[in-house]
Residue frames relative to the residue before (quaternion, step in Angstrom):
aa qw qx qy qz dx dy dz
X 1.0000 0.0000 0.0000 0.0000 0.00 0.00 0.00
X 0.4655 -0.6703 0.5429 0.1982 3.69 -0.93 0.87
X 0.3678 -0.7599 0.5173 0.1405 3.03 -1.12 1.35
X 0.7863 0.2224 -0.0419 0.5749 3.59 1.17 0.01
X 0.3683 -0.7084 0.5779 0.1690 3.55 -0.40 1.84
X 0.9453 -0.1979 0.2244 0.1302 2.74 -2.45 -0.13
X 0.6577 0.6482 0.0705 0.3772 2.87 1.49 -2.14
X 0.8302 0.2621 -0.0558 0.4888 2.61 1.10 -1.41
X 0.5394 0.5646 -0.2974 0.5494 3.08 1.94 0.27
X 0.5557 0.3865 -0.3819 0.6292 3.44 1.61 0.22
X 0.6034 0.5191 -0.4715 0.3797 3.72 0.26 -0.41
X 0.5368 0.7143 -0.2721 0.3573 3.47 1.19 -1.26
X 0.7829 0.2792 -0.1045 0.5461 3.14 0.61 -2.28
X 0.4166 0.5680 -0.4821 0.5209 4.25 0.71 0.45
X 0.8246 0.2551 -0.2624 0.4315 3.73 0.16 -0.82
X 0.5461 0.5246 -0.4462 0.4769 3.39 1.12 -0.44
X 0.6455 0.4721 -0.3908 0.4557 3.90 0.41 -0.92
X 0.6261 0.6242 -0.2871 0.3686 3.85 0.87 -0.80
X 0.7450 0.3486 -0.2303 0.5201 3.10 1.29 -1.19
X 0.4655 0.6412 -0.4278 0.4350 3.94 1.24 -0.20
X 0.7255 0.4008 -0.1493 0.5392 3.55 1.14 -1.28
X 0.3112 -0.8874 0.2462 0.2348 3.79 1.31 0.09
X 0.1929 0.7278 -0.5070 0.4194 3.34 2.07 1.57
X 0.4400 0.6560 -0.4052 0.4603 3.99 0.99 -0.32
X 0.2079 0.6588 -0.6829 0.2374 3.54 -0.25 1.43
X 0.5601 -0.6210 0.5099 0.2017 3.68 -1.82 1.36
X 0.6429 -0.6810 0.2101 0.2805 3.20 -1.04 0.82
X 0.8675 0.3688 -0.1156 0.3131 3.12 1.17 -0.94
X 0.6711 0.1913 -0.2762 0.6609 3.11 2.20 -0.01
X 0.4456 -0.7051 0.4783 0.2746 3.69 1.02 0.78
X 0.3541 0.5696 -0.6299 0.3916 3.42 0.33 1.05
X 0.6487 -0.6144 0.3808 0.2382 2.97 -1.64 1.10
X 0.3718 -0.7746 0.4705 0.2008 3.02 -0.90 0.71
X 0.1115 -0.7702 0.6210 0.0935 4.31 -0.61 1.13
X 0.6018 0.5698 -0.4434 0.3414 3.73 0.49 -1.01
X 0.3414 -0.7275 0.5366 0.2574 3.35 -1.01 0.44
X 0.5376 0.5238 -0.3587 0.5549 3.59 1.18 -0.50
X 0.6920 0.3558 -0.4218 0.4654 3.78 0.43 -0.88
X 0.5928 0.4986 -0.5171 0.3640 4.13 0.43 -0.37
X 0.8097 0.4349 -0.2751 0.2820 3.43 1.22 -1.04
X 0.4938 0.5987 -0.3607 0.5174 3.29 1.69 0.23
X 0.5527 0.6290 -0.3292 0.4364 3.43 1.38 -0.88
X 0.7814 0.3617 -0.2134 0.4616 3.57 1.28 -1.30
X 0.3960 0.4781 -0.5424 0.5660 4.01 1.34 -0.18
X 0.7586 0.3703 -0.4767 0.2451 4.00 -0.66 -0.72
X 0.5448 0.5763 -0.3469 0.5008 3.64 1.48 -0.79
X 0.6273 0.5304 -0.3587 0.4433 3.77 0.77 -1.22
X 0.7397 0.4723 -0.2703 0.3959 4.07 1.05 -1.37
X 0.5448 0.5335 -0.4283 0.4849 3.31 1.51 -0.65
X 0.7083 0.4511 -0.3085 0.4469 3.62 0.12 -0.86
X 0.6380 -0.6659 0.3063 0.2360 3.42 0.47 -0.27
X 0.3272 0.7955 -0.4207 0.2882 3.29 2.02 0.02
X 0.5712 -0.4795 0.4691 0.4731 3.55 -1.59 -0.02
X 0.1907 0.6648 -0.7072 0.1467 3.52 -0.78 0.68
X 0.3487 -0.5015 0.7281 0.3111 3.44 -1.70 0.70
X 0.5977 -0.6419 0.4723 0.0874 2.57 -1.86 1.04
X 0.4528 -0.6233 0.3536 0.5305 3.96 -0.65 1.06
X 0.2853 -0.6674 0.6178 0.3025 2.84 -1.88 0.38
X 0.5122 0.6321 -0.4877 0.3167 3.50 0.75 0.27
X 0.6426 0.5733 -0.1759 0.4769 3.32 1.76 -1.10
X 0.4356 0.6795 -0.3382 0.4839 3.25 1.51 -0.84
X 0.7580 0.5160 -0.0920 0.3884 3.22 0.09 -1.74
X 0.6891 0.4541 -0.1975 0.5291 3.71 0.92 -0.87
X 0.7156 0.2781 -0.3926 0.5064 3.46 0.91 -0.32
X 0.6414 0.4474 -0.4878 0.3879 3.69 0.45 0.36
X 0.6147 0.3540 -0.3670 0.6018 3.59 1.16 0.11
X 0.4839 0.3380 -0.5657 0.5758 4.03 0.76 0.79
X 0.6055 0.3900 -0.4732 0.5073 3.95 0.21 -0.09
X 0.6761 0.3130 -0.4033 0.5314 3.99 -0.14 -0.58
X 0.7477 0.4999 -0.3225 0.2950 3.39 0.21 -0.50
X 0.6060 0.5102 -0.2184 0.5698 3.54 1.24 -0.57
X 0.5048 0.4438 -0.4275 0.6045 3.49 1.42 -0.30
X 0.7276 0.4956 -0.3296 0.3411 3.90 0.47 -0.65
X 0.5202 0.5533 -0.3468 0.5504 3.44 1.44 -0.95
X 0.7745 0.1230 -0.3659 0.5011 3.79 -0.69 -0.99
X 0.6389 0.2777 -0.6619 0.2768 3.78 -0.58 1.09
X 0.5037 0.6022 -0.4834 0.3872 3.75 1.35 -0.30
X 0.6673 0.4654 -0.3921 0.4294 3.71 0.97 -1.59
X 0.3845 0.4668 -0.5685 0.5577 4.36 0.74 0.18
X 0.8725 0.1785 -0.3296 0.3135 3.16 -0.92 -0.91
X 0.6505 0.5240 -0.3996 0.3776 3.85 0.98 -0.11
X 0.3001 0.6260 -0.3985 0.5993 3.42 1.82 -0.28
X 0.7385 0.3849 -0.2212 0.5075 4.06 0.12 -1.29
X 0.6390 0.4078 -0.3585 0.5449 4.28 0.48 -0.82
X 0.7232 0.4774 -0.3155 0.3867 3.67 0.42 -0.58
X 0.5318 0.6265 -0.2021 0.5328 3.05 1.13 -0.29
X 0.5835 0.4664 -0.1688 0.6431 3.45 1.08 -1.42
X 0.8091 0.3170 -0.3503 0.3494 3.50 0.20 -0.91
X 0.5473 0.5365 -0.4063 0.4975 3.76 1.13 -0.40
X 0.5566 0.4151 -0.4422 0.5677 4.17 0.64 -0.01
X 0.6727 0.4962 -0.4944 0.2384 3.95 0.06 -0.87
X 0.5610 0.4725 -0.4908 0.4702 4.09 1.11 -0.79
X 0.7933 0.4142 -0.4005 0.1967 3.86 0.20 -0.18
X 0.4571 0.6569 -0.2474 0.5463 2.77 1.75 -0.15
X 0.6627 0.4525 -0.1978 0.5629 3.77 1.61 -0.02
X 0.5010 0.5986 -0.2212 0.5845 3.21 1.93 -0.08
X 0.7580 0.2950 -0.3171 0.4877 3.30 1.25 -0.96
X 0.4618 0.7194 -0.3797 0.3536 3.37 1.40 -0.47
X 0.6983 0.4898 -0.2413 0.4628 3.46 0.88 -1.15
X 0.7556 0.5553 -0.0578 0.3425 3.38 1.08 -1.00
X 0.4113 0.7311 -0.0948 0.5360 2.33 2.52 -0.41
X 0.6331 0.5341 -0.0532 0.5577 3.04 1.29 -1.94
X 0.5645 0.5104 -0.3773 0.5277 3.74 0.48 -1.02
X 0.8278 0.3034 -0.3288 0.3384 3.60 -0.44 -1.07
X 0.7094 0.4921 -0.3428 0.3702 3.37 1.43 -0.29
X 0.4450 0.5921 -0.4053 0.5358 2.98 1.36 0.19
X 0.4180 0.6479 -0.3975 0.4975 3.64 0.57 -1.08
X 0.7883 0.4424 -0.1890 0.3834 3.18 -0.52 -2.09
X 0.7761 0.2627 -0.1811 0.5440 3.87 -0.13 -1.14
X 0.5785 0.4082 -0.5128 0.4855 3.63 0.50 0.27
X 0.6347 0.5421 -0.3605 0.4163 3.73 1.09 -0.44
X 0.7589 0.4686 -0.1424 0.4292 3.28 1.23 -1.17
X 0.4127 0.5999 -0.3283 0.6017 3.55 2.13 0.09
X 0.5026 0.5757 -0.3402 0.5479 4.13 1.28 -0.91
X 0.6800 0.4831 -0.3157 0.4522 4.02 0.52 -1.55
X 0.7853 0.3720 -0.3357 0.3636 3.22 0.51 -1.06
X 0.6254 0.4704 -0.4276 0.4525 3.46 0.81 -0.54
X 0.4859 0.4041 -0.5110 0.5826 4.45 0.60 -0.10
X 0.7125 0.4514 -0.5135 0.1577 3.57 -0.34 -1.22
């Protein structure tokens, strides 16, 4: 049984002539396309969009089952970032006391700079 129909054996031999004639530009920064493997991946995604027989990517394959494990990992991270945000909205006061901190020591050794000058 053929792994690839008709369709998608015309979609194939369309992008390959395109890129020979050098009209065969990539989708997302329309640069021209030279690789001969990238024209023929260019024509399998056109063949899957239409609907031809095409096996399915395995690279894509593979990426949505690690977006499923992963999304199982995210909504327990967005908990604990729910908990860091939190942490991070306490740290400006904790620079408030720092500063205030500093004032009174200042205060103090400016008092104890007064003693030395009576003593």
């Amino acid at each position: 049984m053929a792994k690839y129909g008709k369709k998608a054996q015309a979609k194939v031999r369309k992008v390959m002539h395109e890129r020979k004639e050098g009209k065969l530009e990539s989708g997302g920064s329309h640069k021209k396309v030279k690789s001969r493997k990238q024209a023929i991946a260019i024509g399998l995604s056109e063949a899957r969009r239409a609907g031809a027989k095409v096996p399915p990517n395995p690279n894509r394959s593979s990426k949505k089952s690690a977006a499923k494990k992963s999304s199982k990992k995210k909504s327990a991270s967005k908990k604990s970032a729910s908990k860091k945000s939190a942490s991070k909205k306490s740290a400006p006061r904790k620079t408030t006391r720092k500063s205030a901190a500093k004032k009174s020591s200042k205060k103090t050794s400016s008092a104890k700079k007064g003693s030395r000058k009576s003593a």
